[in-house]
Structures are given as C-alpha cells and as structure tokens.
N, C-alpha and C positions, 0 to 999 in steps of 0.2 A: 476711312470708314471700312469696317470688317464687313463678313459677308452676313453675319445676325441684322449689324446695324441697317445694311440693304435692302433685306429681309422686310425687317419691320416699317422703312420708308416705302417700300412696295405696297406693303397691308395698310398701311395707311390711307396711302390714295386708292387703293383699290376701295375701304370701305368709302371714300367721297365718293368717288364713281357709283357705287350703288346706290349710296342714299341720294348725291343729285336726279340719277335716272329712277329711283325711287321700282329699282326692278324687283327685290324680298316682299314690297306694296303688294306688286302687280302679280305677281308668280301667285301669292298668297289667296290671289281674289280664287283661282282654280285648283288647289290644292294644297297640301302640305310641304315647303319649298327650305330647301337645304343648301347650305354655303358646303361646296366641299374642294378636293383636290387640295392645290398649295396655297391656295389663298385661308381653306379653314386651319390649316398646320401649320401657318406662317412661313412658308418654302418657296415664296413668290421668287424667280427670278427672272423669269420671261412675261411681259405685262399679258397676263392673263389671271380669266377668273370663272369660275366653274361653278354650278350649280345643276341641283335634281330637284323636280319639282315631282309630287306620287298625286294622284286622284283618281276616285271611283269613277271618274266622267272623263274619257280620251275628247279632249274637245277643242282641236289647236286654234279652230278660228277663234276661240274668245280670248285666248292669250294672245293669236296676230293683233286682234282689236287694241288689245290692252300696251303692246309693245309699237302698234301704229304711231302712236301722239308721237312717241320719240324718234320721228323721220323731219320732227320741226327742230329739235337740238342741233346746231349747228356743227356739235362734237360727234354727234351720231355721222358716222359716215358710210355706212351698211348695215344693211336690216336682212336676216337670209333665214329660209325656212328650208326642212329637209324632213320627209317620212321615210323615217326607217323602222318601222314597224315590220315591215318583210325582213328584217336583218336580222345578226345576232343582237345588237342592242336593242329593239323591240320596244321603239320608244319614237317620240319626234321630238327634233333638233331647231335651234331656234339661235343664231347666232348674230352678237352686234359687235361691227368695230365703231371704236370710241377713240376719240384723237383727246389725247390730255398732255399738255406742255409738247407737245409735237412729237409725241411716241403714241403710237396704235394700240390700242390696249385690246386682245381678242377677250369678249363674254361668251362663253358657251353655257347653253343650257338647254335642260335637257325636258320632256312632260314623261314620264312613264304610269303607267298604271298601279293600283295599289297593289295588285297581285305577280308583278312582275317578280319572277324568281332567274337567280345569277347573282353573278357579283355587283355591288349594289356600291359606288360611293359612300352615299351617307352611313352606310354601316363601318366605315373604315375608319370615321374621322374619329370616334369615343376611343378606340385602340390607338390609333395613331398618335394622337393626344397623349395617352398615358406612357407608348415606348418611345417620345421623343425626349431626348435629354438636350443640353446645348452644344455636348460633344456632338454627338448623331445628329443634329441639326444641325451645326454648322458643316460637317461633312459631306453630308447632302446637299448641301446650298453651295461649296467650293466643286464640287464635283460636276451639279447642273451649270455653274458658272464658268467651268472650264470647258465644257461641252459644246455651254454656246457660243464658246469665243474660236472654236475648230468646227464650225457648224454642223456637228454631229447630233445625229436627232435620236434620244429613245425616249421612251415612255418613262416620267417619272416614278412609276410604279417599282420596275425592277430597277431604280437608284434605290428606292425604299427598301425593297428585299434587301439588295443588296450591301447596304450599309445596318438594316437592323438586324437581316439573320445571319448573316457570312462576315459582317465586320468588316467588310470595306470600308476602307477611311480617303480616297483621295482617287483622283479619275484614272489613274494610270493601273492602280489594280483593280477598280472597274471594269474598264476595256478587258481587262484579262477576265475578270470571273464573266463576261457576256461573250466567250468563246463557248464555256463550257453550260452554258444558260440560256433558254430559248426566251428571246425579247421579243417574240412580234406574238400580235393577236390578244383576246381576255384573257387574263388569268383571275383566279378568284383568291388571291392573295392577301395573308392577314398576318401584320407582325407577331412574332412567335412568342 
C-alpha cells in the first residue's frame, strides 16, 4: 500500500469517527463548523482530526454540554478543555482522544468567534484543495511519514509551504530547506 492509499484509509475512518461521535451535529448546534487541516486535504498520517468552529456567541459551556454525552462512549477516553482566549490563538480548545482498533486518534477543535482576524484554517482548505496535485500530495504524505518514523515533530504547515512553494519532494531536502526557514510559531501561510 503506497502513502495516497494510507492516506485515504486514514480519511475514511477518520470521517466514521465523526459521524459515530456525530461531533460536525454537535459543533453545528453553536456555530458554523469546519473540517480542516489533513483530514480536509486528505494528508492524514498521524491519527488525527482538526476542526474550527466561528459564532457570534463565545459560549463553551454549551458545546462542554453538548461534547459531555460522549464521556459514556467507551472509545472516548479523554475529554479536555482549554481557554486560550488570552493567546495568540484567541479561541477555546476542546480536545477528545478516541481509541479506534487500538490506535488513539487525537480530535482537536477549536470555538473562535466570527470576528476573529489571523490566519484562519478554514480559509486554507479551498486553496489547498486547488494546489494539491497527486504528485505534491504524495510528497507530503512520504515526508510526514518519514518524520514520524525519526520522531521529529514539525507543523504540517511548513511541509506544505514547503513541498508547494520551494518544491521539496522528499524529507531529506526538507530537513535542509527548515535550516534556512523559521518553523516554529503562526504563520499566516497560503499556497502560492
């Protein structure tokens, strides 16, 4: 199995995961709720799943309410809340690990308000979408996958710069172009 095909058996169960915990429902009851990251680009290689949720109303206890029930899911094995409103993200954090065939799948997501200004997920996925070819997508995907196999951690962001504006094709000239490239912290980054 190549790293597309991985890819896409990742996307798969990631969308049963959502729709069993029915969380695009629940996100939906308080705002306008977004799939983003690797899961909406199909770049899943680390079981995880990303979402942004926007509303006129900052109100996390009715999404706690609404994310509550699923502390009776025997698959739910953490439920975690975080205001980082005082931050540069400017948002509250709402995090579930989910055990599916005995791997931890992390869900992050996010509540931000509609007026929130910054680089913003759900604004990347309609671009991201149009500058991903199979080339550039599988590049991405053997790159993150050789990352995790030397457990080196970056932000898949600048794998994205860096295989769609610079042409990196593979993790070894990665590592190189992230000497000359600052990986840590926001960047407000949009394929070119």
């Amino acid at each position: 199995m190549n790293s597309l095909e991985r890819a896409n058996k990742r996307k798969t169960r990631a969308m049963k995961i959502l729709d069993e915990l029915q969380l695009i429902q629940k996100w939906s009851t308080v705002g306008d709720c977004y799939l983003v990251g690797a899961t909406a680009y199909n770049l899943i290689v680390s079981p995880d799943i990303d979402m942004e949720t926007f509303s006129e109303e900052l109100n996390p206890d009715k999404i706690m309410k609404e994310l509550a029930s699923l502390i009776n899911n025997k698959n739910v094995l953490e439920l975690k809340f975080k205001n980082y409103m005082e931050s540069d993200f400017q948002g509250f954090y709402f995090k579930i690990i989910y055990l599916d065939n005995q791997e931890e799948w992390n869900i992050d997501m996010w509540l931000f308000s509609n007026e929130r200004q910054g680089a913003l997920s759900k604004d990347l996925v309609p671009l991201m979408k149009k500058a991903l070819s199979n080339t550039t997508r599988q590049a991405i995907l053997e790159i993150k996958e050789a990352l995790l196999q030397e457990n080196l951690i970056y932000s898949s962001i600048y794998i994205y710069q860096a295989v769609l504006d610079y042409g990196v094709s593979n993790v070894t000239d990665f590592l190189a172009w992230t000497k000359n490239h600052n990986t840590n912290g926001l960047i407000p980054w949009k394929p070119q």
